[in-house]
C-alpha positions in Angstrom: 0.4 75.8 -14.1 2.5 76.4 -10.7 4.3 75.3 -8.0 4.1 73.8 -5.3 7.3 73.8 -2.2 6.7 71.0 0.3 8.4 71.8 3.7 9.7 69.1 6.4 6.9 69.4 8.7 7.6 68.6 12.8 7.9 65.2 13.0 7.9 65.1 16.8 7.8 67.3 19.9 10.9 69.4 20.6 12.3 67.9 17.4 14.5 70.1 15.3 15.9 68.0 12.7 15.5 64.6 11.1 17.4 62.2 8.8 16.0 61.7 5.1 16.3 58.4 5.0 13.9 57.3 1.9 13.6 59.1 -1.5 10.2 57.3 -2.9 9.9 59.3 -5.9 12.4 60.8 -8.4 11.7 63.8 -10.5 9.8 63.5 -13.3 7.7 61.7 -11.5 4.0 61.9 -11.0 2.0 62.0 -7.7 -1.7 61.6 -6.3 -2.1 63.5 -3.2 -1.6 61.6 -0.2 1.3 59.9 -2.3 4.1 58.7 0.1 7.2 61.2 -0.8 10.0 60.3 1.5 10.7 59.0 5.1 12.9 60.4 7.5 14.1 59.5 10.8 14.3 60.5 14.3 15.2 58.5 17.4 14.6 55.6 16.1 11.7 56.6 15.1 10.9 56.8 10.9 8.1 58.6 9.9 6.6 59.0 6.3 5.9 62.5 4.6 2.9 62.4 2.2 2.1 64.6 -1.1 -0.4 67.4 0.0 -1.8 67.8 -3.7 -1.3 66.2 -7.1 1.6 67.0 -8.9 5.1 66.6 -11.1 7.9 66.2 -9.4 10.4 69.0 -10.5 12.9 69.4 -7.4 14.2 67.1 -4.2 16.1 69.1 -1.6 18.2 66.6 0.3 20.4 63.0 -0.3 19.6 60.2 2.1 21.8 60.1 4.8 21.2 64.4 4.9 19.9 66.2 7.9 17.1 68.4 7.3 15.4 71.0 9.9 12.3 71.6 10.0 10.4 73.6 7.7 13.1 73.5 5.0 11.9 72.7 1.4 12.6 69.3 0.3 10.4 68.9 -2.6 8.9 71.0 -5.4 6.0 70.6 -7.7 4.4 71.6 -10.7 0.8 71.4 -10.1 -2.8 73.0 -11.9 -3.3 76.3 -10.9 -1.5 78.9 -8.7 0.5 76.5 -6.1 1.7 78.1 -3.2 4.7 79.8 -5.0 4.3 83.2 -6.1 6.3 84.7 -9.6 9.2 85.7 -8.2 8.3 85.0 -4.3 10.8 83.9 -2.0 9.1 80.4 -1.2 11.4 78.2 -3.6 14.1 76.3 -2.6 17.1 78.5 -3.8 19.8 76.0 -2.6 20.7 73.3 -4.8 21.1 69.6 -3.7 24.1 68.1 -3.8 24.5 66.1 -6.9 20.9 67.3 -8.4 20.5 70.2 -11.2 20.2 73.5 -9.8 17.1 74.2 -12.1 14.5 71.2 -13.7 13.9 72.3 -17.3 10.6 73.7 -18.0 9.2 73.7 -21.2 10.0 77.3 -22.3 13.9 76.0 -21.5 13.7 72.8 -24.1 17.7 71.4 -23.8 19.2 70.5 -27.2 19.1 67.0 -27.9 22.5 65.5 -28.1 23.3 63.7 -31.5 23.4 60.2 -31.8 26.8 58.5 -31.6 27.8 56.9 -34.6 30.4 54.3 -35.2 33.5 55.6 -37.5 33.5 54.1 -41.0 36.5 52.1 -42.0 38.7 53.3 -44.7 37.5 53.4 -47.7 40.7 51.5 -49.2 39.9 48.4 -46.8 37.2 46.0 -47.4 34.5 45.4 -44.9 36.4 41.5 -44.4 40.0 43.3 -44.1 38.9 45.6 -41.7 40.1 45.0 -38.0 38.2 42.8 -35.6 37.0 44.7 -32.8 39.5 44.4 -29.4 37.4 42.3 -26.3 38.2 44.4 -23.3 40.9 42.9 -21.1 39.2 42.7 -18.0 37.0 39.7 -19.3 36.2 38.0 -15.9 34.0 34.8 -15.3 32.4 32.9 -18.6 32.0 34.6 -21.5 29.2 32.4 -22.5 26.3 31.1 -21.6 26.5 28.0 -18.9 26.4 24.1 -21.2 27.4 26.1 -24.0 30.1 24.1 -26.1 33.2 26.2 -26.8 34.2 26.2 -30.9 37.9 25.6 -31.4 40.0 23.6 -33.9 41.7 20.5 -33.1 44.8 21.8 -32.6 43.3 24.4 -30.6 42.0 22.0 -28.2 45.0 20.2 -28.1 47.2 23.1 -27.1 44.5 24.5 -24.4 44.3 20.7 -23.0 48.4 20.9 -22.3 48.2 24.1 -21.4 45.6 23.4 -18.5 43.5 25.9 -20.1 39.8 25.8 -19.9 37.9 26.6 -23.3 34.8 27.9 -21.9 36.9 30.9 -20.0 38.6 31.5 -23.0 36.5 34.6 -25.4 36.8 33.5 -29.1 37.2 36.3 -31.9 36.4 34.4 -34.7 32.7 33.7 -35.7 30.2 32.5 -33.9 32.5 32.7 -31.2 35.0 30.2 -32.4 38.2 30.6 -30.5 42.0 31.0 -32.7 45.2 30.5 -31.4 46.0 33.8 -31.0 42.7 33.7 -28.7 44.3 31.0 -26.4 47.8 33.8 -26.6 45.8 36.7 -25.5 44.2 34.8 -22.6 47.7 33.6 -21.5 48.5 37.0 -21.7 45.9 38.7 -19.5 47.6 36.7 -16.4 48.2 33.0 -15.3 45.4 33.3 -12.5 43.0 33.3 -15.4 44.2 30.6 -17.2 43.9 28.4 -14.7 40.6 25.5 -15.4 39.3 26.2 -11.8 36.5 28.0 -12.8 37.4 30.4 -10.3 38.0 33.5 -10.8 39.2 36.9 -8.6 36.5 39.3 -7.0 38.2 42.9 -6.8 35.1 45.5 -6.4 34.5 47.0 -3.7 31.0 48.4 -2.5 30.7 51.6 -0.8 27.8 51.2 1.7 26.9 54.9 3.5 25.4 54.5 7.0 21.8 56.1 7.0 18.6 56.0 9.3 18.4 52.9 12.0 22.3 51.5 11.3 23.6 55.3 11.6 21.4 55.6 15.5 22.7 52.3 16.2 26.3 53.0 15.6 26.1 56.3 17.4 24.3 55.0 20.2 26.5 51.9 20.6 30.0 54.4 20.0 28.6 56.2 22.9 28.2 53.5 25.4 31.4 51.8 24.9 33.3 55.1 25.1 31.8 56.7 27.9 30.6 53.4 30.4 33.5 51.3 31.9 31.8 47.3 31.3 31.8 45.1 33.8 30.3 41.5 32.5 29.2 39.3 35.0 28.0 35.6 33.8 26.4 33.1 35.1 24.6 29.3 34.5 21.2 28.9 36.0 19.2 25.3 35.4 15.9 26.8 33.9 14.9 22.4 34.1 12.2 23.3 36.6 10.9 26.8 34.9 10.6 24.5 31.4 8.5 22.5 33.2 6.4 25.4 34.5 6.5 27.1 30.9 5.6 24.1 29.1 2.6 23.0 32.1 1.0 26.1 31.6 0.9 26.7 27.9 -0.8 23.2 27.8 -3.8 25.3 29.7 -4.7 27.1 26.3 -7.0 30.0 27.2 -8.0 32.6 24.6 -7.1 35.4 26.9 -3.7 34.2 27.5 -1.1 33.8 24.9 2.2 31.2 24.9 4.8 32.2 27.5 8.2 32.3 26.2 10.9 32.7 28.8 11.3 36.6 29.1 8.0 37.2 31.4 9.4 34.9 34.0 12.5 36.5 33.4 10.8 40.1 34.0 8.9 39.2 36.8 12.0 38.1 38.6 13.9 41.4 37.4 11.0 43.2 39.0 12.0 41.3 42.1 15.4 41.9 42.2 15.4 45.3 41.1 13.0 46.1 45.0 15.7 44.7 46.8 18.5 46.8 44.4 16.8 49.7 43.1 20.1 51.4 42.5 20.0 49.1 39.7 17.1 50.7 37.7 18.6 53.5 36.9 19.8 56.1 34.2 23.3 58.1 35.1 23.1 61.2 33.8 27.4 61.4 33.5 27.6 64.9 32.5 25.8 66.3 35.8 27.3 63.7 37.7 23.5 62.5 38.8 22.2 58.7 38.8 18.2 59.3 38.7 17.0 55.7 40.3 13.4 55.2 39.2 10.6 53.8 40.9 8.9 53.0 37.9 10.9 49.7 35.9 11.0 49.9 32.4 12.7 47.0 30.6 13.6 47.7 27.2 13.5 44.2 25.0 16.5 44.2 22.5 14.2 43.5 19.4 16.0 42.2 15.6 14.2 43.5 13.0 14.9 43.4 8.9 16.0 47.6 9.5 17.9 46.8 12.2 18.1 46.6 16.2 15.4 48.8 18.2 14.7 48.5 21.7 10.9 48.6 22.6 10.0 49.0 26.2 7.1 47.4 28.4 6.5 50.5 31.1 6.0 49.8 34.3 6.8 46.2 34.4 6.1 46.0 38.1 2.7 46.5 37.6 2.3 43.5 35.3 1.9 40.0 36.1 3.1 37.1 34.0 0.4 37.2 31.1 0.3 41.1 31.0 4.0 40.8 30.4 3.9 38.5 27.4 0.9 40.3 25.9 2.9 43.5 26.0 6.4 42.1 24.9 4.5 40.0 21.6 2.6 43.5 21.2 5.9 45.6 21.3 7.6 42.9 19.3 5.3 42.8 16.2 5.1 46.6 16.0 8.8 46.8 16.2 9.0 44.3 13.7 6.5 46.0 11.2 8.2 49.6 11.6 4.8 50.7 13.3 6.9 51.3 17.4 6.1 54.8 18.2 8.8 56.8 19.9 6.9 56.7 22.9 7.3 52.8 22.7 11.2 53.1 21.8 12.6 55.2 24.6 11.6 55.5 28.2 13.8 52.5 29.4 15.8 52.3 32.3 17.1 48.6 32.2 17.1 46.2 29.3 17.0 42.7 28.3 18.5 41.1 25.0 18.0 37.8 23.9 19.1 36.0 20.7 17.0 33.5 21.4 18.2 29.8 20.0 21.0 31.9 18.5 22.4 32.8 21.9 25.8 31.1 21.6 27.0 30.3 25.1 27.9 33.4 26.5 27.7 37.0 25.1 29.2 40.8 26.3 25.8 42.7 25.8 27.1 46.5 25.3 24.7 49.2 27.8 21.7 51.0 26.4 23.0 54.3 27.1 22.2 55.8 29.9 21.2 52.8 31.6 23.5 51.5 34.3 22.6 47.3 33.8 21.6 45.1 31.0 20.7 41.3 31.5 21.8 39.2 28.4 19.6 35.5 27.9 22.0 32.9 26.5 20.9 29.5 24.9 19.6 26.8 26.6 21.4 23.7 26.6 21.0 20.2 27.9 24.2 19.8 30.1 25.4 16.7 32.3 25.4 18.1 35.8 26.5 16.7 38.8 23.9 15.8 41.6 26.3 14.6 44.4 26.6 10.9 43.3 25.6 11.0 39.3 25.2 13.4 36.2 22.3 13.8 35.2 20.7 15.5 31.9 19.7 19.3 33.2 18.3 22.5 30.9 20.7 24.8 31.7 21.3 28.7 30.5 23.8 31.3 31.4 22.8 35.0 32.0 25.8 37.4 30.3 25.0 40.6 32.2 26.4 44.0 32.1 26.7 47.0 34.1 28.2 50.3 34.6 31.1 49.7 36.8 31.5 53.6 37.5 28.0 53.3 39.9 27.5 49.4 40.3 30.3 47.7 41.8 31.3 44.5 40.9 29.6 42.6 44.3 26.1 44.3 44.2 26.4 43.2 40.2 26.8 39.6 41.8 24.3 40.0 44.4 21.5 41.0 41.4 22.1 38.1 39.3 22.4 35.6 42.0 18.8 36.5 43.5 17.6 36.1 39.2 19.4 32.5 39.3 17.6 31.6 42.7 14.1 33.1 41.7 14.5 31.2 38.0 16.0 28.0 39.3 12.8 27.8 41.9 10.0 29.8 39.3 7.3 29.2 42.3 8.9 32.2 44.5 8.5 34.1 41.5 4.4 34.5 42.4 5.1 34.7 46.0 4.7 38.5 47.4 
């Protein structure tokens, strides 16, 4: 037998580190090659690191939440034959993991079986019947039997609990088969009134410490980072998508297999793309440390995507160059990768403007926080049938606010104005969104 040192291999170009994020194995554990070991993260990006050969797991180098560098040992197994450790060699992970043994026991270091805890006679003047019941803990919370169970108590017991405004089934009886005493009912009294109450309530004190690992960590650093270092200006305003509805709804009714249902972000791209020719200070990333705004020709709108890890950021590239069904294809593409945890990096960064949407879960009016370095970000709101005012009647419209942010130390406050007013009048009139 021998060992076998797994190393974090380069998970990415230029990448120097990554998060462990996953432990899928423990020690003692055995693996097929090709077994899934661990997952670690970078940029939003998680990537799993397989089990070269077959093996027993003897040795895990890290904690989640740990950074690791590349090429340091993170797992060590026993395998048939030679491994890749030699006797004595330097190749085995010397440093011990915090809160793991420094050494897994082999089998030529057997540890000494501890001896089996046994409970202390009673004296041997007292009879078995004399001897003292054992105490209940005094923390009892909640029911101490099962739910419909019928609590055993005397009469009198009854009685006094009934007066008391005591309720039997909270109350632990000592006697047998559960059968609660008066002395029972006194040391429930005594453990505090709250408890005593017939409620059936009872007080919650534990606390759970949660540590912040993979996706939630990135997204906490990243969102830290805008709001300390980008001076928000949010600019919101309602636009009457009646007319676009109309549109939407007109042309999913022409159900083509090459052309899947539009949703409401392609036209709202398409009239980004728009904009952003007439404002192209607007797609942009400000580099604040160099004091250098790099406006691109090139938009790439980044689609604030929910999924069960966590928020990620997928980007269409080169938006400009798509029309209205290449846009949906790639957003529902993007989205069901993102959702599945199968988004390259590549299809995670790259942004330079960015669109999030709750969807139905809107609310009325949001603060959307930058994407870092980005200088804008356009925030889609509900929509809502509102009574609007035509000159001489309200009548029932589909309207939606935008919520949009930008970076008030290189967008002023009017060219914000300017860019979301020419979205309101390209949405509130979708035909001038297909006119060149």
């Amino acid at each position: 037998m021998g060992e076998h040192v797994i190393k974090l291999p380069d998970v990415g170009e230029g990448v120097a580190e990554a998060e462990l994020v996953e432990w899928h194995v423990k020690v003692g554990d055995l693996v097929r090659e090709d077994t899934v070991l661990a997952a670690v993260m970078t940029d939003k990006a998680t990537v799993e690191i397989p089990s070269p050969v077959d093996g027993e797991i003897l040795w895990l180098g890290a904690e989640i939440g740990d950074t690791v560098a590349i090429g340091s040992p993170i797992v060590r197994l026993k395998v048939a034959g030679e491994g890749n450790v030699k006797a004595g060699g330097g190749d085995a992970p010397k440093a011990e993991a915090p809160g793991k043994s420094a050494e897994p026991k082999t089998e030529a270091q057997p540890s000494a079986p501890k001896p089996a805890l046994k409970p202390a006679d009673p004296p041997a003047n007292v009879s078995p019947a004399a001897a003292p019941k054992a105490a209940r803990p005094a923390s009892i919370s909640g029911a101490p039997r099962v739910e419909g169970e019928k609590p055993l108590a005397s009469p009198a017991v009854r009685l006094r609990a009934k007066e008391a405004g005591i309720d039997l089934r909270q109350v632990p009886g000592s006697g047998p088969a559960g059968r609660i005493s008066h002395e029972d009912i006194d040391a429930f009294v005594a453990r505090g009134p709250q408890l005593a109450r017939a409620t059936g309530l009872a007080r919650k004190d534990g606390v759970e410490d949660i540590k912040v690992v993979g996706l939630r960590r990135k997204i906490a650093e990243k969102m830290s980072l805008a709001k300390s270092r980008i001076p928000h200006i949010t600019y919101v305003e309602e636009i009457d998508v009646t007319a676009l509805e109309e549109l939407r709804a007109a042309l999913n009714k022409e159900k083509r297999a090459d052309r899947p249902k539009l949703t409401l972000l392609p036209f709202l791209m398409r009239a980004m793309v728009k904009a952003i020719a007439e404002q192209p200070n607007l797609n942009a990333l400000f580099d604040d440390e160099a004091g250098v705004i790099h406006q691109h020709e090139g938009v790439h709108i980044g689609i604030a995507a929910q999924t069960p890890n966590g928020l990620v950021v997928p980007v269409v590239k080169h938006a400009e160059a798509r029309d209205l069904w290449d846009s949906a294809v790639e957003v529902n593409r993007l989205a069901d990768a993102a959702k599945a945890g199968t988004a390259s990096r590549e299809e995670l960064s790259g942004s330079t403007i960015t669109i999030t949407s709750l969807g139905a879960m809107g609310g009325v009016a949001t603060t959307p926080v930058i994407n870092y370095p980005e200088v804008a970000i356009v925030g889609v709101n509900k929509i809502m049938v509102r009574p609007v005012w035509d000159g001489t009647q309200f009548i029932p419209r589909k309207m939606m606010n935008l919520s949009s942010s930008f970076d008030h130390r290189v967008i002023d406050g009017w060219d914000a104005a300017v860019f979301v007013q020419r979205i309101k009048a390209l949405l509130e009139t979708p035909a001038l969104i297909f006119v060149d």
